[in-house]
C-alpha positions as CSV (number, residue, x, y, z in Angstrom):
1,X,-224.8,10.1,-18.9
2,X,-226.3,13.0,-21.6
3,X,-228.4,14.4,-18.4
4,X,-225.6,13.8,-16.2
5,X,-223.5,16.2,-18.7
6,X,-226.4,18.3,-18.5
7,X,-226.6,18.7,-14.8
8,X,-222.8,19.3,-14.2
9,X,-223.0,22.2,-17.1
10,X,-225.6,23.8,-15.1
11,X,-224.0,23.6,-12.1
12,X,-220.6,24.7,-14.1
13,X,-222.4,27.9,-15.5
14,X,-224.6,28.8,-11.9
15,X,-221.8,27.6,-9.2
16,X,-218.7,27.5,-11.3
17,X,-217.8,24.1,-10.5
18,X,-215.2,22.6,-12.9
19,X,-216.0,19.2,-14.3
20,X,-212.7,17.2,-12.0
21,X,-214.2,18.6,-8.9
22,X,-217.1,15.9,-9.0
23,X,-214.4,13.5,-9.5
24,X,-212.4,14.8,-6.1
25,X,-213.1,13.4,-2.7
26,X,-214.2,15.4,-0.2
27,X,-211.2,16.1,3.0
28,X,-213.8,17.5,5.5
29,X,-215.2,14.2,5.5
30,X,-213.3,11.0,7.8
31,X,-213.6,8.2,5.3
32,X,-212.4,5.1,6.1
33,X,-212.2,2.7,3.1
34,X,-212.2,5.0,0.4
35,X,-212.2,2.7,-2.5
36,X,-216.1,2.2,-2.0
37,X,-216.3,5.5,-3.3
38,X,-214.6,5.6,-6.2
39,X,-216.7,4.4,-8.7
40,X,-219.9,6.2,-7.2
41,X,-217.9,9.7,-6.3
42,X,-218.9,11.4,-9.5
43,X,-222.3,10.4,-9.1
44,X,-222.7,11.9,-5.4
45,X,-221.1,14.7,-6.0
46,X,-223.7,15.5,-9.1
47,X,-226.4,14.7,-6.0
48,X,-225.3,16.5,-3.3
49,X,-224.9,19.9,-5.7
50,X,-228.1,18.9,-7.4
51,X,-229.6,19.1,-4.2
52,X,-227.8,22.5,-3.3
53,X,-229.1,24.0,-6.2
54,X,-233.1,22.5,-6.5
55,X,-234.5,23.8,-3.2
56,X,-232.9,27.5,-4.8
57,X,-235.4,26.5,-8.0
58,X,-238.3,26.0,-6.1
59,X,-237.8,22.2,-6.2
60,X,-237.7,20.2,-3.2
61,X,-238.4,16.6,-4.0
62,X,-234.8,15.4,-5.5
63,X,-233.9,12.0,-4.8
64,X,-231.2,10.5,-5.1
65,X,-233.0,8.2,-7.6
66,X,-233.6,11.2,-10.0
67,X,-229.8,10.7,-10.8
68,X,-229.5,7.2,-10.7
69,X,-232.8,6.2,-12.4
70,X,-234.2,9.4,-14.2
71,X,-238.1,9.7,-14.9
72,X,-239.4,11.3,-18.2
73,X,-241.9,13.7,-16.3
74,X,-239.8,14.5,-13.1
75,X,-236.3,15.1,-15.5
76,X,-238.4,17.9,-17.4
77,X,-240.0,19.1,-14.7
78,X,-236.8,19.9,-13.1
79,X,-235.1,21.2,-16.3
80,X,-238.2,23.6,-16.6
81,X,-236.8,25.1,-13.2
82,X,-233.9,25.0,-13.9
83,X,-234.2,27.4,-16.7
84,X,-236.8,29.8,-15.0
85,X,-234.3,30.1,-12.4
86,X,-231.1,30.6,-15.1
87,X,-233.4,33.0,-16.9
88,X,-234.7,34.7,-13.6
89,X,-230.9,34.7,-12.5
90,X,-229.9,36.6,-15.9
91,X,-232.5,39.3,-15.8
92,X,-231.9,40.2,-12.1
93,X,-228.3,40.4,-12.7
94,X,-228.7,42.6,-15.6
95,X,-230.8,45.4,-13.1
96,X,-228.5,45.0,-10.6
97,X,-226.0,46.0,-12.6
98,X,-227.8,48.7,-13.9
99,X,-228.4,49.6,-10.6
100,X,-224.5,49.6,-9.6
101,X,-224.3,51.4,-12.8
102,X,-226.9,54.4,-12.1
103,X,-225.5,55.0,-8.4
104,X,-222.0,55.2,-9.9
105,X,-222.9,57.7,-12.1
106,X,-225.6,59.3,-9.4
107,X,-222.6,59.6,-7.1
108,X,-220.2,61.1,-10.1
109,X,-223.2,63.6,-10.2
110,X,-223.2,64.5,-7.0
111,X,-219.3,64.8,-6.3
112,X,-219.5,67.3,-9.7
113,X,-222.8,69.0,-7.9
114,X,-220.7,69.7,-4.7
115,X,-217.3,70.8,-6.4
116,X,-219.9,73.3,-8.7
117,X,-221.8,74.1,-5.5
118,X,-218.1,74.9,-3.9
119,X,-216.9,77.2,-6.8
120,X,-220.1,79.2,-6.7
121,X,-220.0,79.5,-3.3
122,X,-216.6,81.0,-3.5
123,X,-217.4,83.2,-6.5
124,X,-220.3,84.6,-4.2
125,X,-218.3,85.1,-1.5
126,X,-215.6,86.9,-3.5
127,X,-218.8,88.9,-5.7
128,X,-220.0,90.1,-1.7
129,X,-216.2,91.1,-0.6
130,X,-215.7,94.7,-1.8
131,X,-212.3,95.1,-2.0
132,X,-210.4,97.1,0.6
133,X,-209.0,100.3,-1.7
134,X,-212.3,100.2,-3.3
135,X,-214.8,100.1,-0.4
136,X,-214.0,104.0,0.9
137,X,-215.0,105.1,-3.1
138,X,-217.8,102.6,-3.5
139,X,-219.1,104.1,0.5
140,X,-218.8,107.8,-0.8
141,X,-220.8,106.7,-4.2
142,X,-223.2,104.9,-2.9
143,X,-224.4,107.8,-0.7
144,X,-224.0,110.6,-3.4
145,X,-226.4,108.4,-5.4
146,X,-228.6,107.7,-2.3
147,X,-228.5,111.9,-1.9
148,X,-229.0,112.3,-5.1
149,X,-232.6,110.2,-5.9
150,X,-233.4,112.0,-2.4
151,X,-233.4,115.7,-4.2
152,X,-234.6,114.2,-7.6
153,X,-237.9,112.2,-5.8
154,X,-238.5,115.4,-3.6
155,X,-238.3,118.0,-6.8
156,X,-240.3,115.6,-9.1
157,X,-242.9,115.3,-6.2
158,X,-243.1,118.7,-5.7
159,X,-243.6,119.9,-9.6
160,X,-245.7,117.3,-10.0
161,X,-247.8,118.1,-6.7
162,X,-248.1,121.7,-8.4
163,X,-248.6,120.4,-11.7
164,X,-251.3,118.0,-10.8
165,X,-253.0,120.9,-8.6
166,X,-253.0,123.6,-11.9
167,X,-254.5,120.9,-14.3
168,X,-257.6,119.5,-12.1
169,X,-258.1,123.3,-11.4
170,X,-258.3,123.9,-15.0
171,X,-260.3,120.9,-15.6
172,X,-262.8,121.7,-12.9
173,X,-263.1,125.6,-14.9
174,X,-263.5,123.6,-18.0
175,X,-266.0,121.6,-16.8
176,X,-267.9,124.8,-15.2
177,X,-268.1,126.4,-18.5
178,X,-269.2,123.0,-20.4
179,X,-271.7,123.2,-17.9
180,X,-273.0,126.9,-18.4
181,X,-272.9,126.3,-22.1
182,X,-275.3,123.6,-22.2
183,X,-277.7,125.5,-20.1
184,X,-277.6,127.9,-22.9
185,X,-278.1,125.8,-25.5
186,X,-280.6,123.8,-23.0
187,X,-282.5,127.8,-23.3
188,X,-281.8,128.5,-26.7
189,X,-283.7,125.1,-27.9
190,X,-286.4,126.0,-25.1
191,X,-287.0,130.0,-26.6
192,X,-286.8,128.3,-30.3
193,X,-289.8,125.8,-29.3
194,X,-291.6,128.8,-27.7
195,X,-291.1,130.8,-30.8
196,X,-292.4,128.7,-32.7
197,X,-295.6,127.6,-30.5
198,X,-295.9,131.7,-30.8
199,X,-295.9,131.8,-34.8
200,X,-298.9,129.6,-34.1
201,X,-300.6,131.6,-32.4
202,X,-299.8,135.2,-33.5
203,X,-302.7,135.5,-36.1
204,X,-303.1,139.9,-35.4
205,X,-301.4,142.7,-34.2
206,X,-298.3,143.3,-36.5
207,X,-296.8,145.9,-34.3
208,X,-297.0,143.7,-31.6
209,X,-295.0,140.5,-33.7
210,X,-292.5,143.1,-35.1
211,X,-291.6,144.1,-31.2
212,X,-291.5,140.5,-30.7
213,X,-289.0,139.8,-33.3
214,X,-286.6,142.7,-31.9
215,X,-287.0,141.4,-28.7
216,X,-286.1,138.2,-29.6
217,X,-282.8,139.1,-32.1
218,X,-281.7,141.4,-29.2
219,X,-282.4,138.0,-27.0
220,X,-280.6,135.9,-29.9
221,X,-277.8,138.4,-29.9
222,X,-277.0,138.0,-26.3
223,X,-277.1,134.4,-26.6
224,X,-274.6,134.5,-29.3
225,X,-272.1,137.3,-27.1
226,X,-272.6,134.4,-24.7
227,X,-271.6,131.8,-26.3
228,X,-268.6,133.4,-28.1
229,X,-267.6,134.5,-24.3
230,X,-268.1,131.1,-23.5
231,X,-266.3,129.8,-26.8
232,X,-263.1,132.2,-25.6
233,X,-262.7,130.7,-22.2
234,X,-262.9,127.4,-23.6
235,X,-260.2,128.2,-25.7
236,X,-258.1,130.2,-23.1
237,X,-258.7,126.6,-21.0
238,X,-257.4,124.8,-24.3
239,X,-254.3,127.0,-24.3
240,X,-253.9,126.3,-20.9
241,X,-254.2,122.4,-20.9
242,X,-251.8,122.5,-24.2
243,X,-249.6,124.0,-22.1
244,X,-249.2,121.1,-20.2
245,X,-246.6,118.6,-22.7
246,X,-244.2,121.8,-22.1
247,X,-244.4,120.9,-18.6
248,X,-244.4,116.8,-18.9
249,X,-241.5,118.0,-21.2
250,X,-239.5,119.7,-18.4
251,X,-240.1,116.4,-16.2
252,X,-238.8,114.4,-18.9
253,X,-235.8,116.3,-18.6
254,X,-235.9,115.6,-14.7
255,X,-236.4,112.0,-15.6
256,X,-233.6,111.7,-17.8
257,X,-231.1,113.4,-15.4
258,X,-232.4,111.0,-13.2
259,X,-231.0,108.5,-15.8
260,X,-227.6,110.2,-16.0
261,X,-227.2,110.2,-12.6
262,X,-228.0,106.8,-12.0
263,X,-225.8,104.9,-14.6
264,X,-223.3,104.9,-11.4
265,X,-226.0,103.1,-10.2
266,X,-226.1,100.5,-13.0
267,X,-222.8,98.9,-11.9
268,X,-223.7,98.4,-8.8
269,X,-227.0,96.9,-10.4
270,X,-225.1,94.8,-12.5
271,X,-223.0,93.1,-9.8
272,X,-226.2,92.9,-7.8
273,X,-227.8,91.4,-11.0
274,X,-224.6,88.8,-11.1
275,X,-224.6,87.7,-7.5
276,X,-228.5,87.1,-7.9
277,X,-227.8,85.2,-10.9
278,X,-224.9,83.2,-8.7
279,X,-227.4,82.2,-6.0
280,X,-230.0,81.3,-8.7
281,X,-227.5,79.2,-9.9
282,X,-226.7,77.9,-6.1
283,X,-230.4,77.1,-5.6
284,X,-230.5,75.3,-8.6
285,X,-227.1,73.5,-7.8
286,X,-228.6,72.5,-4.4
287,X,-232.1,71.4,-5.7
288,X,-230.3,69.2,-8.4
289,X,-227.9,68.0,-5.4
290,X,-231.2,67.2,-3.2
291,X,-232.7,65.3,-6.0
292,X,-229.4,63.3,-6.6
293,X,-229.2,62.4,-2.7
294,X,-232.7,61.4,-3.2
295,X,-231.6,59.4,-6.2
296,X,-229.0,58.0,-3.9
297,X,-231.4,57.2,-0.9
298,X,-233.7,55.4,-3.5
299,X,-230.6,53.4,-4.9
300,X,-229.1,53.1,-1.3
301,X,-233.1,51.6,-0.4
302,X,-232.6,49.1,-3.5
303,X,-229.6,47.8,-3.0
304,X,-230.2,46.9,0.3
305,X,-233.8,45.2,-0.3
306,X,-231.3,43.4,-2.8
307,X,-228.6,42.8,-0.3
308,X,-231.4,41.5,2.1
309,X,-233.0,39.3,-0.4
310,X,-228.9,37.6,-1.2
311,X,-228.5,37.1,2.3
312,X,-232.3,35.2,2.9
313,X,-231.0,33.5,-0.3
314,X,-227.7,32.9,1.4
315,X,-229.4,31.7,4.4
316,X,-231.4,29.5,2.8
317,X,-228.4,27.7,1.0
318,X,-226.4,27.9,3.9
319,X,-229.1,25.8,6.2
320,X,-229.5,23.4,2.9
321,X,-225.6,22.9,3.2
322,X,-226.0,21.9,6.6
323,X,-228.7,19.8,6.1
324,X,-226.7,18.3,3.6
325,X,-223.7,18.2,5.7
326,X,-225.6,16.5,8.1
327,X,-227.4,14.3,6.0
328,X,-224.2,13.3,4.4
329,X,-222.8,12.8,7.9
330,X,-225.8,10.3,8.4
331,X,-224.9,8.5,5.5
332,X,-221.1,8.3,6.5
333,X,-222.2,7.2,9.9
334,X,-224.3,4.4,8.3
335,X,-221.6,3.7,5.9
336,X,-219.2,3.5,9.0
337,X,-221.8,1.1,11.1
338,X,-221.9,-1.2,7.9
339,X,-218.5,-1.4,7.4
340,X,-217.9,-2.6,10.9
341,X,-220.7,-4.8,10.7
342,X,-218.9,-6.2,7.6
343,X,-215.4,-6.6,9.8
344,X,-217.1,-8.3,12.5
345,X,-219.1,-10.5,10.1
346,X,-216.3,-11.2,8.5
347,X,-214.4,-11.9,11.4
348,X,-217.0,-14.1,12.1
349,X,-216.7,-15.5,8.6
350,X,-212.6,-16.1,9.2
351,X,-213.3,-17.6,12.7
352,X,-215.5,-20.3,11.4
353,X,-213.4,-21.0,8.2
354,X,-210.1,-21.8,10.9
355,X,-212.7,-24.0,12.8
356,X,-213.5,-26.1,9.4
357,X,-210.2,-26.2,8.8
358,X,-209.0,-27.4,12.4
359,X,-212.1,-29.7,11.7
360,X,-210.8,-31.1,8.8
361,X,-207.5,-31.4,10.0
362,X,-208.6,-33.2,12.7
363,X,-210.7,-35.5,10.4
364,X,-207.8,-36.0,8.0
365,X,-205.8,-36.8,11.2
366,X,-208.4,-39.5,12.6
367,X,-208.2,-40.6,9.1
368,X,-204.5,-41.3,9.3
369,X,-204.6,-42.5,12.5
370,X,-207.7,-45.6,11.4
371,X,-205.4,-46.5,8.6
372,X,-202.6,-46.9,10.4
373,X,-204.2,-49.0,12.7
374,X,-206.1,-50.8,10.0
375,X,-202.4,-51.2,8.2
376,X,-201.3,-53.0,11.9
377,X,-204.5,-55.0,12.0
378,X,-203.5,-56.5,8.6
């Protein structure tokens, strides 16, 4: 009776079938004398959902002896399944509704993706839509401005052609007299080591070493006219190149009315700035929108391999009904045979109970009859 309890509990908690439905007989069934099942109707009924429920466990052997006469090893064996499949039940129930949960929110996601992909869409629209009292002034302006950079490029170009021309003419002059001046040094060095190789060998002839020295001075001095000619240039070439931040100056000045002139060209900027920032956003909207459809598809896939594997499972229990419709139509069949076997037995039975009483009637009439005649003898 305690594994009895046990069995219906389970089959309360995993079917939902209240305790007076095992005491209930079934109206799908044709049942003839139903008083033979009354007292064994609970005790079916705990078979037949017993047997529903095993196969589901991974349990196929139930008899119909497990119920009436339990066995130690086979009772735990099937309580051990029992539970794995309770357990199993409990932890696929919680994903799936984790699943139903994630998908519900995945779709929230995606409706608020779509509305925010709609309202950018429309702020775009209305960012790209010059108005029409506005689109005559923002035509003229945009053309002044284009006009304007035009003559700005072109007069920047052209100083700066002129520019660039004057300092790599100066540089090359610079680089000329650089040149020149290290050939003089280059001879001055050379004349120095010859002097000196002369000291060496000048031993007589003073008149001839005093001439010497003059001509050398005189030689020294136009070396040193030389160089200061030399030095002058280089300085002329200096003030020239310092010249030059006066002129970078004067295109700064070009540069900055370039500026002026093209903060009416920072609006325009800025709106362009602010509908590139709006399809930014709309990229981004769509790429979070494509990776919550593919959130959705993945869900969509697992709810299906879920809905596939609940209807194999439903198959599955479906064919075990039948079988145990069928089986239990077998046993009502036999149940039927038997019972008319019993009626015609006992018809039998009736039959030949009339015939022993005719019998004895007859013998308690012969009876009467030999004392009668015995009584007439006497």
């Amino acid at each position: 009776e305690v594994l009895h309890m046990i069995y219906m509990r389970i089959l309360q908690k995993v079917y939902g079938i209240r305790l007076e439905h095992f005491y209930m007989m079934p109206v799908n069934v044709d049942i003839m004398y139903p008083q033979i099942f009354e007292g064994f109707l609970p005790v079916c009924n705990l078979y037949i959902h017993m047997e529903r429920l095993l196969p589901v466990c991974r349990i196929n052997d139930f008899q119909i002896a497990d119920v009436l006469n339990p066995k130690t090893k086979r009772t735990a064996r099937f309580l051990s399944g029992i539970l794995n499949f309770v357990n199993f039940r409990e932890f696929r129930r919680e994903v799936y509704l984790e699943l139903q949960l994630n998908y519900k929110s995945a779709m929230e996601k995606h409706q608020q993706l779509e509305t925010a992909n709609r309202e950018a869409a429309m702020k775009l629209e209305k960012l790209n839509t010059v108005p029409v009292e506005h689109q005559a002034e923002v035509k003229q302006l945009t053309d002044n401005i284009r006009e304007l950079e035009q003559l700005l490029r072109q007069d920047y170009r052209r100083k700066q052609t002129a520019l660039q021309e004057v300092i790599s003419q100066k540089k090359s002059d610079i680089a000329e007299s650089t040149r020149k001046l290290n050939e003089l040094k280059v001879t001055m060095a050379t004349l120095k080591e010859e002097q000196e190789q002369l000291k060496s060998k000048i031993v007589e002839s003073p008149e001839e070493l005093k001439n010497y020295k003059e001509l050398m001075k005189e030689t020294v001095k136009k070396l040193k006219k030389s160089k200061q000619e030399v030095i002058e240039k280089y300085e002329g070439y200096r003030d020239l190149v310092e010249v030059l931040p006066s002129c970078q100056l004067e295109v700064q000045l070009y540069q900055k009315k370039m500026e002026r002139q093209g903060a009416n060209v920072e609006r325009l900027a800025n709106v362009l700035s602010e509908v590139r920032n709006l399809e930014d956003q709309l990229e981004s909207a769509q790429i979070e929108l494509k990776k919550g459809k593919t959130d959705e598809m993945s869900l969509k896939r697992l709810v299906t391999a879920k809905h596939e594997k609940l209807s194999t499972a439903e198959i599955r229990i479906k064919k075990k009904r039948e079988d145990v419709e069928q089986y239990k139509h077998t046993v009502f069949e036999y149940c039927n045979r038997v019972q008319e076997k019993r009626g015609a037995v006992y018809d039998k039975v009736t039959a030949i109970h009339k015939e022993i009483q005719q019998t004895r009637f007859k013998i308690q009439q012969l009876n009467e009859n030999a004392e009668k005649e015995e009584m007439k003898a006497k």
